[in-house]
C-alpha positions as CSV (number, residue, x, y, z in Angstrom):
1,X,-88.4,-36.9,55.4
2,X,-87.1,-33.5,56.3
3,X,-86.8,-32.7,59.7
4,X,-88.6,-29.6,61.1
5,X,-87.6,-28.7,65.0
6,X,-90.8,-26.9,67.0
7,X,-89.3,-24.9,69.1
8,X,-90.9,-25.5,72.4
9,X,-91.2,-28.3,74.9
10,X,-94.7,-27.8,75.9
11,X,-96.8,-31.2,75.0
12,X,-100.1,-29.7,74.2
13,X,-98.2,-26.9,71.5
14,X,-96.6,-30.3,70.4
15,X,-99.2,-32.1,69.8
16,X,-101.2,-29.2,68.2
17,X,-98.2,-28.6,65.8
18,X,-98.1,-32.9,65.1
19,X,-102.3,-32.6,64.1
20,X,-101.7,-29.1,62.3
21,X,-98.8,-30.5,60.1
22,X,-100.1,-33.5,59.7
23,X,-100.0,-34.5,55.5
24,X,-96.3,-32.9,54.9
25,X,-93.4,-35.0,55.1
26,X,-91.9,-33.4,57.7
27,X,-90.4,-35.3,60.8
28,X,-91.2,-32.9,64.1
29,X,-88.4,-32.5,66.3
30,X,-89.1,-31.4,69.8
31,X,-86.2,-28.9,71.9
32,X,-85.4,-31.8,73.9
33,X,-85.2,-34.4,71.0
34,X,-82.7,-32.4,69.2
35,X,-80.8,-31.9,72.0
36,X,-81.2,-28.2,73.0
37,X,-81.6,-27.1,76.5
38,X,-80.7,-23.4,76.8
39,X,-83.3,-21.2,76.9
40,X,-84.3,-17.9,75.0
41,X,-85.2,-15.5,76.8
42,X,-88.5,-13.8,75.9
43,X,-87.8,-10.4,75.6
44,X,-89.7,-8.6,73.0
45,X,-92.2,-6.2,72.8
46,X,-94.2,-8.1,70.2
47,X,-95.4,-11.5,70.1
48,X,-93.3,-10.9,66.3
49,X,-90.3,-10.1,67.8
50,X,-90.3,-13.0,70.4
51,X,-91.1,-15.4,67.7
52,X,-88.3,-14.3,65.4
53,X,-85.7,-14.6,68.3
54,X,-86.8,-18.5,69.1
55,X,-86.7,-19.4,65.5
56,X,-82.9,-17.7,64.5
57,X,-81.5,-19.1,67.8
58,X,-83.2,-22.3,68.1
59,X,-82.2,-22.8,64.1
60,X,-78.6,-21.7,64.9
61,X,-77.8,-24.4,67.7
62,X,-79.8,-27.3,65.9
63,X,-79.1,-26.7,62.2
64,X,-82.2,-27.0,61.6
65,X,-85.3,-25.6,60.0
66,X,-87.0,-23.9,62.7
67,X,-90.7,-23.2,63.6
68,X,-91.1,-21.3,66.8
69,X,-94.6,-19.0,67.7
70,X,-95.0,-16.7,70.3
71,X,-98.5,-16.5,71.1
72,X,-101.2,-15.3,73.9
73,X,-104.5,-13.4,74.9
74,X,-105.4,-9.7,74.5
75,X,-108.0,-8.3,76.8
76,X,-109.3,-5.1,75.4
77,X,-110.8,-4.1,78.8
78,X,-107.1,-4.7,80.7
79,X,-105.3,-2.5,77.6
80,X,-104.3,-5.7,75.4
81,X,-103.1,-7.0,78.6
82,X,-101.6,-9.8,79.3
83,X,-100.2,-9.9,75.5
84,X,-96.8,-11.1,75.3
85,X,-96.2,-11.4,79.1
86,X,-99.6,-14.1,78.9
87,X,-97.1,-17.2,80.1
88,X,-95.8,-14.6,82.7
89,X,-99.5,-13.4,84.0
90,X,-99.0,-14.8,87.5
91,X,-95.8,-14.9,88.4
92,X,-92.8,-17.6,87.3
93,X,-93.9,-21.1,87.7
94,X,-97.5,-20.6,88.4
95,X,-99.9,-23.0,86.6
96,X,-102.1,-22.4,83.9
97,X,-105.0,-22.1,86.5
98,X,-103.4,-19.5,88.7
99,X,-103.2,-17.8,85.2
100,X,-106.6,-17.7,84.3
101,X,-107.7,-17.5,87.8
102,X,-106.0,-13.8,88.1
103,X,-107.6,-12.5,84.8
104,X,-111.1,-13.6,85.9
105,X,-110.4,-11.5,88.9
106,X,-108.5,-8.9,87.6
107,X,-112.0,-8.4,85.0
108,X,-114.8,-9.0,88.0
109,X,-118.2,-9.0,87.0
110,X,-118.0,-6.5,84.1
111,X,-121.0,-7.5,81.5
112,X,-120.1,-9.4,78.3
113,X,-119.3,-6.7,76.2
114,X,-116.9,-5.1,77.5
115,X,-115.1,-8.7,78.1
116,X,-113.8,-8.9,74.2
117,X,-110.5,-10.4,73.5
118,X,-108.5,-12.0,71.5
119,X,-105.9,-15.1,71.2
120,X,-103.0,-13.9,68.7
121,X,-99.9,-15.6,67.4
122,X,-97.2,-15.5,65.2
123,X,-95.1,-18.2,64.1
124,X,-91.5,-18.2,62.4
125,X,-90.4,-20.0,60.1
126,X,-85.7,-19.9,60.6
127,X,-83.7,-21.3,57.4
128,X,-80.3,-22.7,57.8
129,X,-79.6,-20.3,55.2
130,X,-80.8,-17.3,57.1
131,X,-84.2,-16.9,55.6
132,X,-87.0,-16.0,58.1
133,X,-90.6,-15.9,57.4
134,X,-93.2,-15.0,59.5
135,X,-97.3,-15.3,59.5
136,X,-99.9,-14.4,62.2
137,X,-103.1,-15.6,62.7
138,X,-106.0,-13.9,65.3
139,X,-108.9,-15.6,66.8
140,X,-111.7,-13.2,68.8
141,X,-114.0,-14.0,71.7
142,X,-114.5,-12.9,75.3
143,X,-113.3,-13.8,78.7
144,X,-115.8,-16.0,80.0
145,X,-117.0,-15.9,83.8
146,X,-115.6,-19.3,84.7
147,X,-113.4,-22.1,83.6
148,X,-115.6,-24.7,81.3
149,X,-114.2,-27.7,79.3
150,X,-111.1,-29.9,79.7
151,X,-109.1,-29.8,76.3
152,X,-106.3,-27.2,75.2
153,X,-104.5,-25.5,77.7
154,X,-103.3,-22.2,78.9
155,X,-106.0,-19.9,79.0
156,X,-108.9,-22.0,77.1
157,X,-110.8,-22.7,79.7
158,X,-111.7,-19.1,80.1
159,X,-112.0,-17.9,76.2
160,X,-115.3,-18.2,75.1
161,X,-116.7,-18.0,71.6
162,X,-120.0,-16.2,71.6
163,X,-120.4,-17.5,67.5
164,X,-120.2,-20.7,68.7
165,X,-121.8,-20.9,72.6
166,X,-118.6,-22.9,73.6
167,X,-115.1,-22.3,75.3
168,X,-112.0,-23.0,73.4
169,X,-111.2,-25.6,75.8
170,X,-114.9,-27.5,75.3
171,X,-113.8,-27.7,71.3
172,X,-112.5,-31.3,70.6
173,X,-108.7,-31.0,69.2
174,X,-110.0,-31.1,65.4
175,X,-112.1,-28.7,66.0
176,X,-109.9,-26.2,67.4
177,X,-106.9,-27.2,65.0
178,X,-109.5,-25.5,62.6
179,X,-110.3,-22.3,64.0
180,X,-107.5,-21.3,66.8
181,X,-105.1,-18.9,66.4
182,X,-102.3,-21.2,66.1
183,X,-103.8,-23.0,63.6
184,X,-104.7,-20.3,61.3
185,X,-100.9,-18.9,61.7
186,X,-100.0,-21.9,60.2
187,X,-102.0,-22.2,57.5
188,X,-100.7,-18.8,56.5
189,X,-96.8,-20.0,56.7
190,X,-97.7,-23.7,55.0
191,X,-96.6,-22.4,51.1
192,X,-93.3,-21.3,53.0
193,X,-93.1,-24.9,54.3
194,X,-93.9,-26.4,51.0
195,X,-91.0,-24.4,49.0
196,X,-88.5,-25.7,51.9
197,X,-90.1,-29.0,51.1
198,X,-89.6,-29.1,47.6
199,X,-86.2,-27.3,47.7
200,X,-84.8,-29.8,49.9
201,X,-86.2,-32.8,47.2
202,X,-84.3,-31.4,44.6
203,X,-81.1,-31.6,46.8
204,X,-81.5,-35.3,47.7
């Protein structure tokens, strides 16, 4: 089986990546499995850029095939905000709750519509060979008024899905692994993982 290194250490983004790639023969490899401690900083402007960065550096130090994302949660109403600083929202070290917490205060009691947003990400995909390939994928709702359900993490609690009547975090894991952001990213990079598949059976 080929081995594939996720380029985080987060459990939840593990286990999303494990039910996503589920069906490939691929063995996931966590940061900490393959041995890499360092980490990269998180710099960008873009959630693009970010992603890129993780995946060449993270692919340099393992030798390995590389998928890292950088993903997080636009509010139209804060000016796209918290975008690429979403793990930063609160401070270093806070927890996802004093996250969320400080974007249902920062929005108040503003009515529903102007409380659209929108979770984006974009994974890449880092070669040994020095091929990079990227995909995004977007998924749109609103900021709800409090926290509801107990799956995901981050800021699910709060996103609410108007087409649906639930919060991302009241979706059981299949569920979401069909319409989140992350998941339809991946969807979009899987012919990428399929060639790397294939090429590396006709090396064996």
């Amino acid at each position: 089986m080929t081995k594939l290194l996720i380029a985080t250490n987060n459990p939840g983004k593990l286990r999303e990546y494990a039910a996503l790639l589920a069906g490939l023969p691929l063995t996931l490899v966590s940061l900490a499995e393959a041995g890499v401690s360092a980490e990269v900083e998180e710099n960008g402007a873009t959630f693009a850029e970010n992603a890129m960065t993780k995946a060449r550096v993270y692919c340099a130090r393992s030798g390995l095939p590389t998928l890292a994302d950088d993903s997080g949660l636009e509010v139209d109403a804060l000016g796209g905000a918290p975008g690429v600083r979403s793990a930063r929202y609160a401070g270093p070290g806070a927890s996802d709750a004093e996250r969320y917490r400080k974007l249902l205060d920062a929005l108040g009691s503003r009515p529903a519509a102007e409380r659209s947003a929108r979770f984006r990400c974009v994974v890449a995909l880092a070669l040994p060979g020095g091929e990079l390939i990227t995909a995004d994928g977007v998924c749109e709702g609103q900021i709800g008024y409090a926290p509801r359900g107990e799956h995901g993490f981050g800021y699910d609690p709060v996103f609410f899905m108007p087409a649906i009547g639930l919060t991302m975090a009241e979706l059981a894991p299949e569920v979401k692994n069909r319409i989140s952001h992350r998941a339809r990213a991946v969807m979009a990079i899987k012919p990428a993982l399929r060639r790397l598949l294939t090429a590396a059976g006709g090396q064996r």
